[in-house]
ROROFI-645849 format. One line per 5 residues: number of its first residue (from 1); their letters; for each residue x, y, z of C-alpha. Coordinates in steps of 0.1 Angstrom, whole numbers, plus 5000, padded with zeros to 4 digits. Layout:
# ROROFI-645849
NUM	a	X Y Z; ...
***
This chain:
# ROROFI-645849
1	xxxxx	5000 5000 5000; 5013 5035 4993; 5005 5065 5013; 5011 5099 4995; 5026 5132 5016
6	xxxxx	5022 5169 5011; 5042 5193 5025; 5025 5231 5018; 5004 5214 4991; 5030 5195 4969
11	xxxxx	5024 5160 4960; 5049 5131 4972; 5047 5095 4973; 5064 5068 4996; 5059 5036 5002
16	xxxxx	5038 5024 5035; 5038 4986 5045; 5006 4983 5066; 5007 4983 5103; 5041 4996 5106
21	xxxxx	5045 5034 5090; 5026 5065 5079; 5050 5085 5052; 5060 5123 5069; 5078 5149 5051
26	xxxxx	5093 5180 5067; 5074 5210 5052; 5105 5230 5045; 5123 5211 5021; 5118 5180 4997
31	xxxxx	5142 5147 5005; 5145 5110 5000; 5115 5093 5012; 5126 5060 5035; 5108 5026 5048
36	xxxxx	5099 5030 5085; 5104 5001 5107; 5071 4992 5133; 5081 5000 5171; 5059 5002 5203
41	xxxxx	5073 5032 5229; 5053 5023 5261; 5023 5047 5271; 5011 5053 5307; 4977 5062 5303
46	xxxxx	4964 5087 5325; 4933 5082 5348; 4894 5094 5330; 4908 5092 5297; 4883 5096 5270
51	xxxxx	4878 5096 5237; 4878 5132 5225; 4853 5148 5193; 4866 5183 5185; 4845 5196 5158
56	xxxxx	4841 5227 5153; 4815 5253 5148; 4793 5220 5131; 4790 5186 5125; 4793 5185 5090
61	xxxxx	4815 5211 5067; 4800 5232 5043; 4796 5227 5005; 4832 5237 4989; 4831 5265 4964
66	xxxxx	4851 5246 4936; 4847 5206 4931; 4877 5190 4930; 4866 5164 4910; 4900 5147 4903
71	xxxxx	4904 5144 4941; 4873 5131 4946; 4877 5105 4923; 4912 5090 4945; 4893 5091 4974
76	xxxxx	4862 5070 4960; 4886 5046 4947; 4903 5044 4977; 4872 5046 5000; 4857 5016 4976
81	xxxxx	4887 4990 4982; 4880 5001 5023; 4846 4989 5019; 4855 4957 5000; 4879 4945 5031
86	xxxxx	4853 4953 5050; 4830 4928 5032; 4856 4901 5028; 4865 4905 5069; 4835 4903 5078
91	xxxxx	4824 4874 5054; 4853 4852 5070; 4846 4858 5105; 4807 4851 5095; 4821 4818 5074
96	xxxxx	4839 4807 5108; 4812 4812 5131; 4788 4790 5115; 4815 4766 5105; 4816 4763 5146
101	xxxxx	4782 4763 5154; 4776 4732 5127; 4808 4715 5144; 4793 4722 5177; 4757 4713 5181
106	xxxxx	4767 4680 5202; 4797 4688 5220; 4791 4721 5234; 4768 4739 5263; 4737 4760 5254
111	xxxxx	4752 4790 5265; 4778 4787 5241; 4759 4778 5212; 4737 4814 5222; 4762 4832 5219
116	xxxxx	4772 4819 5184; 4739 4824 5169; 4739 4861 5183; 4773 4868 5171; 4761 4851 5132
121	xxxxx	4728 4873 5134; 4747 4905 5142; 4772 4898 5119; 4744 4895 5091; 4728 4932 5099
126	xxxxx	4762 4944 5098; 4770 4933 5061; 4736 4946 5049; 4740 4974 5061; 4773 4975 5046
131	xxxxx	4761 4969 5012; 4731 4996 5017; 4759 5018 5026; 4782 5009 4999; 4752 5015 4976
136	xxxxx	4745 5045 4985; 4778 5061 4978; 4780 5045 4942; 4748 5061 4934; 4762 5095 4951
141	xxxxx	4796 5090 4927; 4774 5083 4898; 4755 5113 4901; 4788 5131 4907; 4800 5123 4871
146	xxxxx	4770 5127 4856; 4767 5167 4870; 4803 5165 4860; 4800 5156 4823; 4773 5185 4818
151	xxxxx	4798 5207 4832; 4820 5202 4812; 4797 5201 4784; 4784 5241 4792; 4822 5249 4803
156	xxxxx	4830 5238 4758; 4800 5255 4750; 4808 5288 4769; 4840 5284 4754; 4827 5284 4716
161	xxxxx	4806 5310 4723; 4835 5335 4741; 4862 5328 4712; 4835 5334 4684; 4822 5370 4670
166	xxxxx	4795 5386 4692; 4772 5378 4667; 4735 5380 4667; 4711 5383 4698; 4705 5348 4698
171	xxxxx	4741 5339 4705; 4742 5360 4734; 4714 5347 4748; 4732 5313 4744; 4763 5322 4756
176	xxxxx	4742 5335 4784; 4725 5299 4794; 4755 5282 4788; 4769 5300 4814; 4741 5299 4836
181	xxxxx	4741 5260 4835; 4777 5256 4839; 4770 5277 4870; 4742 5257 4877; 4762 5225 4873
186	xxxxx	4795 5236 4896; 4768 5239 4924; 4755 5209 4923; 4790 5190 4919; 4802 5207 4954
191	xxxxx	4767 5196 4968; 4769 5160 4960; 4808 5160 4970; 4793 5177 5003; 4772 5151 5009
196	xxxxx	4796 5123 4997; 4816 5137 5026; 4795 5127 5049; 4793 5093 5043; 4830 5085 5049
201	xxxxx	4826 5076 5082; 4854 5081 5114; 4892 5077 5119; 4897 5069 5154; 4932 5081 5163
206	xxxxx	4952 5067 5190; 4983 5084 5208; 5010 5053 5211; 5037 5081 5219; 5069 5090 5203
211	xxxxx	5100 5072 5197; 5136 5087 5191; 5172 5073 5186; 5189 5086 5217; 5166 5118 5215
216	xxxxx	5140 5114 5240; 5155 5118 5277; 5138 5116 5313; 5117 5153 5315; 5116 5161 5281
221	xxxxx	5077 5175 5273; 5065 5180 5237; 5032 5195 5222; 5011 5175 5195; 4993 5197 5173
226	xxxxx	4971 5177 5148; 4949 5202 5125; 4924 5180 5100; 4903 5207 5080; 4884 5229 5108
231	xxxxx	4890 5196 5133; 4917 5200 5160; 4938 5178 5188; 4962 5192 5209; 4979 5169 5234
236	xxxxx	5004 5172 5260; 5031 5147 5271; 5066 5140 5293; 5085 5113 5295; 5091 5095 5324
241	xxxxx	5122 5084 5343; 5117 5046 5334; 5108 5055 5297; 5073 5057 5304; 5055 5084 5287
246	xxxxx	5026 5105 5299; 4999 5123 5278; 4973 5139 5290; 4951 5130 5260; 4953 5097 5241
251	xxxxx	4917 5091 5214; 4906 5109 5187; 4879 5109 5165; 4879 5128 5129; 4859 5128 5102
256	xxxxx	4876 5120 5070; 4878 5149 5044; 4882 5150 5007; 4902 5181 5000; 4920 5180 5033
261	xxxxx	4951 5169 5050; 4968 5159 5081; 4986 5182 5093; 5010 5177 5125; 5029 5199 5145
266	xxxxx	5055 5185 5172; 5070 5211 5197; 5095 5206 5225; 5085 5225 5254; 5118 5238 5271
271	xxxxx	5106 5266 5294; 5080 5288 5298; 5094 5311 5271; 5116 5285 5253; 5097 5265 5230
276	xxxxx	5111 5247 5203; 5096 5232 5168; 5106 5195 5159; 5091 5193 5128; 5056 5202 5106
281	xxxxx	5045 5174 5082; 5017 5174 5064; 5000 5131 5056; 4977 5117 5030; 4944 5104 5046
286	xxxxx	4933 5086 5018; 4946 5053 5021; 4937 5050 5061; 4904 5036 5046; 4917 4999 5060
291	xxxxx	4893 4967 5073; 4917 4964 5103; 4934 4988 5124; 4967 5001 5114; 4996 5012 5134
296	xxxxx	5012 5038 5113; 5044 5058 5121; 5054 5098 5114; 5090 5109 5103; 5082 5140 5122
301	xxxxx	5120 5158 5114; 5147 5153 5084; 5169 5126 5100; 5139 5106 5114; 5154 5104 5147
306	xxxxx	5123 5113 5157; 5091 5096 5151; 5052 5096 5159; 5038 5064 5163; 4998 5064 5160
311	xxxxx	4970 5037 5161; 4941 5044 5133; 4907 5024 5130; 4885 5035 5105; 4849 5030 5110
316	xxxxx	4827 5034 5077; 4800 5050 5095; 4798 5078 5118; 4791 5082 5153; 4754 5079 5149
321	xxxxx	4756 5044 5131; 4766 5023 5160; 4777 4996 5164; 4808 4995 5145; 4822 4966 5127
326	xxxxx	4848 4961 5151; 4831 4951 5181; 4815 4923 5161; 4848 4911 5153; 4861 4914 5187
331	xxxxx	4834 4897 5203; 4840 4869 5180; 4873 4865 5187; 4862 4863 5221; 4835 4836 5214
336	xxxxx	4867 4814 5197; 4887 4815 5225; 4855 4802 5247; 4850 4777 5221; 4882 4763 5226
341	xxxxx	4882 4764 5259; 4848 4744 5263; 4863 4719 5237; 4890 4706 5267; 4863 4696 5287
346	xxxxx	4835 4662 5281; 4811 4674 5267; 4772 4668 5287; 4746 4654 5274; 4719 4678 5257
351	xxxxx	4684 4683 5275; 4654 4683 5257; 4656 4719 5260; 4689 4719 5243; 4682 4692 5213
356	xxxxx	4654 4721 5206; 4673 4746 5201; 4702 4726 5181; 4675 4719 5157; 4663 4756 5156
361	xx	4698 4768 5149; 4702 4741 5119
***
């Protein structure tokens, strides 16, 4: 997987295995991009940590002035493939759960075999509302290009008209609603890109804490500054005497943008009046549209000796479309280990209350 960078708008791309780095460029100046090996720096979490939702002024952004049609198309493709591993996930783990409650119906407890039918049923909303919601944005795109190919159908027309002689009245008054379509048209392109907007879902952010070569020393206290569109997390940290770090904040939810970037400011707090910048990057978004969660590491300065290491989960729908994909997952991971633990005991003899429900679960 690739993950494009942009520092003050230019376009680079580096390589990005996933789970182990997230491609950072120093804003200043353009240099040789590098593969990031995956490392865990230890956390202490602090007490009533929460997940934080800073939005401002609204919920959802307003409708862009300009389309950026050619940007919108990356991020459909890339929000499409998303949605696929999503499917094919989520088709496994529903695969494997009634692989186990077939293997199961005479050599495990009721309670068990519950629990696997709940975990199948839920599973089973979950991918149809998947497939409304993939759906959905197809129709969204398709509408997109179709507003898009009128545009540019009354932008060639207004261009005829504008090169040509004046001419007669009648050609004015068609330059005139040529230009009153295209018009027409570039409002309804930054509407349905608006509303396409809203239907990528949340990246959950997660502070795993920085990691330097021989740069990070007992006492040392940085400043995070993410900025994502009008969205904003600052965070606070030190690091600790037994290489522990600290951070007052630790979750973050944004809502993924089209036109936007992420851009992250690190700052070493040295006194009250003496604060120092690391580094500035600015990170594609675009391919964080991932099934499973992916831990995903910052070259925050030139040399690298000094990196951000994050934890982002992408849920396809938004806050008010619980519950998310993952906590079917996870609770079937849970019901496996169960399973095998019930599997190292005999198994009892079913009731009659239990041979019903194995035949109601067939």
């Amino acid at each position: 997987m690739s993950l494009s960078v942009r520092p003050q708008r230019r376009v680079l791309v580096t390589k990005i295995n996933r789970s182990q780095s997230f491609a950072g460029v120093n804003s200043t100046a353009d240099r040789p991009f590098r593969n990031l090996s995956p490392f865990t720096p230890t956390v202490s979490r602090k007490t009533g940590s929460r997940v934080s939702r800073m939005f401002s002024m609204s919920h959802k952004s307003p409708p862009p002035k300009v389309p950026q049609p050619n940007r919108l198309d990356e991020v459909y493709e890339a929000l499409k493939k998303g949605l696929t591993a999503y499917l094919e996930v989520h088709q496994l783990e529903l695969e494997k759960l009634s692989t186990q409650i077939r293997e199961s119906k005479r050599n495990s407890r009721l309670g068990f075999l519950y629990d696997l039918d709940k975990q199948v049923k839920s599973i089973e909303r979950f991918l149809r509302r998947l497939e409304f919601h993939a759906s959905k944005i197809d129709e969204l795109y398709e509408a997109y290009c179709i507003q898009r190919r009128l545009r540019d159908g009354a932008h060639n027309m207004v261009k005829a008209y504008s090169t040509g002689s004046p001419g007669s009245r009648e050609a004015r008054e068609s330059l005139a609603e040529a230009s009153k379509g295209y018009k027409e048209y570039t409002e309804n392109m930054c509407l349905l890109e608006n509303e396409l907007e809203s239907q990528l879902g949340e990246f959950h952010v997660r502070m795993k804490g920085l990691a330097g070569f021989a740069r990070l020393c007992a006492g040392d206290q940085y400043e995070i500054f993410m900025k994502y569109g009008r969205q904003r997390w600052k965070l606070r940290g030190r690091i600790e005497v037994n290489s522990k770090q600290v951070w007052d904040s630790e979750e973050m939810v944004f809502l993924p943008l089209i036109t936007e970037f992420l851009s992250i400011k690190v700052t070493e707090l040295k006194s009250l009046a003496n604060h120092v910048v690391v580094g500035n990057v600015s990170c594609e978004t675009k391919d964080l549209f991932a099934a499973l969660p992916q831990v995903v590491a910052v070259d925050i300065n030139d040399l690298g000796t000094l990196k951000l290491s994050l934890e982002v989960t992408w849920n396809p729908f938004d806050k008010d479309d619980q519950p998310s994909a993952a906590s079917t997952v996870n609770k079937a991971s849970t019901v496996n280990k169960r399973f095998s633990t019930y599997n190292q005991s005999p198994p009892d003899t079913p009731s009659l209350r239990e041979q019903a429900f194995y035949v109601s679960v067939v």
